[in-house]
C-alpha positions as CSV (number, residue, x, y, z in Angstrom):
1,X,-8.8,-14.1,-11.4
2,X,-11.4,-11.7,-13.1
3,X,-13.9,-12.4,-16.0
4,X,-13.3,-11.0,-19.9
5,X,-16.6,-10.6,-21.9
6,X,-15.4,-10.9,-25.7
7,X,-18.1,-9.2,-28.0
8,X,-18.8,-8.7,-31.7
9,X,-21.5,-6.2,-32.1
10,X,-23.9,-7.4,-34.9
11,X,-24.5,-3.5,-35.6
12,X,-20.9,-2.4,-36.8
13,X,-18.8,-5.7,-36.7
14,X,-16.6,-4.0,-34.1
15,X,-14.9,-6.9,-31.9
16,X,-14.2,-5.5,-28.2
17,X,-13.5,-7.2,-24.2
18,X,-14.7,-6.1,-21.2
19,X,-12.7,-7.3,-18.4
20,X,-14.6,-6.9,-15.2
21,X,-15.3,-8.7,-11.8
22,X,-18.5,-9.0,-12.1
23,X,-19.8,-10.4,-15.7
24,X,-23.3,-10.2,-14.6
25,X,-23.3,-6.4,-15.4
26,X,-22.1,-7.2,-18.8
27,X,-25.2,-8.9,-20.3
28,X,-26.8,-7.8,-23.7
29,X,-29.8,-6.0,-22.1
30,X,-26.4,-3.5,-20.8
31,X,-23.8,-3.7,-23.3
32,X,-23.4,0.0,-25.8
33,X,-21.0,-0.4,-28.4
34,X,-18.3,2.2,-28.3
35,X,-17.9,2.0,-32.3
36,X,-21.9,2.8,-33.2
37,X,-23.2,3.1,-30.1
38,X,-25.8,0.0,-30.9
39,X,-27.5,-0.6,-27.8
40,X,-30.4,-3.3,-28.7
41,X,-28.9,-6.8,-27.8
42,X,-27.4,-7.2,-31.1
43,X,-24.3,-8.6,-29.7
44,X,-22.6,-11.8,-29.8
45,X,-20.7,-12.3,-26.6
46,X,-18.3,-15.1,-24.9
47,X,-17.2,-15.2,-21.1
48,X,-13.9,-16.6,-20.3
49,X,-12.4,-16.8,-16.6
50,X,-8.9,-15.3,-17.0
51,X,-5.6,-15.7,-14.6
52,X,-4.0,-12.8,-13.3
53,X,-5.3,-9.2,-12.7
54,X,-6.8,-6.8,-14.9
55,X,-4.0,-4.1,-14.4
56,X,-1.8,-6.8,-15.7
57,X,-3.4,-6.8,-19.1
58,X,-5.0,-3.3,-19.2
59,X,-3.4,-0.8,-19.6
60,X,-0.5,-4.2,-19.1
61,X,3.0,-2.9,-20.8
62,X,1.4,-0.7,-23.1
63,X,2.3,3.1,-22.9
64,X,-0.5,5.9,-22.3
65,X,-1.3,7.2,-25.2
66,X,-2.6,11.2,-25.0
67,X,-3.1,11.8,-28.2
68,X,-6.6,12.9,-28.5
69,X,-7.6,12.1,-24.8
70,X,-6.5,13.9,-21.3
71,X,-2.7,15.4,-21.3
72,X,-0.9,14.5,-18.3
73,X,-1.9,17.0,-15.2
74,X,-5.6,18.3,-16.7
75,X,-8.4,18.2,-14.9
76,X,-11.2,16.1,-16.0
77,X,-15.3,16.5,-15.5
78,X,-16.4,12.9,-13.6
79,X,-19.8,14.3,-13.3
80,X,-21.2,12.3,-10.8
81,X,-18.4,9.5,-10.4
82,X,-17.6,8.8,-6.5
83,X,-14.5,7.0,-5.3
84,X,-12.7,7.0,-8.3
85,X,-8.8,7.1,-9.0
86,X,-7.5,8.2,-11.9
87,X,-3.7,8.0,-12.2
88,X,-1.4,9.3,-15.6
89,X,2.1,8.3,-15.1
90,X,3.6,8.1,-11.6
91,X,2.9,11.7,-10.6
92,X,0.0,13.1,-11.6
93,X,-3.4,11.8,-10.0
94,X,-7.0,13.1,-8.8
95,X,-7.3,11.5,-5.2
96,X,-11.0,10.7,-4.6
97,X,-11.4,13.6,-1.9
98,X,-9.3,16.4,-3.7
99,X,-12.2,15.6,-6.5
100,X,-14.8,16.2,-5.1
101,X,-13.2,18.9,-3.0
102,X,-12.4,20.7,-6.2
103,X,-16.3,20.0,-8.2
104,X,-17.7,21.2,-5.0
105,X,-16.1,24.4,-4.9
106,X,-16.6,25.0,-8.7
């Protein structure tokens, strides 16, 4: 079970979810919208407890779509992102130690 925060932003109109684990992050005083950017607790927002897990509905069935974002294989920037795994198809992926092995060395 994991939490989905449904917000309108006030700004733009934009209508977007965050599904997360812990829905006290996701609060108005920390919510950006990523239409405008709006920032200043101009959101409406609603919680709902969802079944499942959030891999089942994002990314879900949907395919990867690469147009305009990261090609299969390319290294990203993660700045100062620890302990993250990033995976693009079955094949391709940035371990969290081969990361930071590589960003240290650049």
């Amino acid at each position: 079970m994991f939490t989905q925060v449904r917000v309108k932003c006030m700004e733009c109109g934009l209508h977007f979810t965050v599904h997360t684990w812990y829905p006290e992050r996701h609060v108005g005083t920390t919510l950006h919208c990523p239409e405008c950017g709006q920032h200043e607790q101009r959101f409406l927002t609603w919680v709902v407890e969802v079944e499942g897990e959030i891999f089942e509905h994002v990314p879900g069935d949907a395919e990867l779509d690469t147009a305009g974002g990261v090609p299969v294989g390319e290294r990203i920037d993660l700045g100062a992102v620890d302990n993250l795994k990033i995976v693009w198809g079955e094949e391709s992926f940035i371990k969290e130690d081969e990361f930071l092995t590589e960003n240290e060395e650049d």
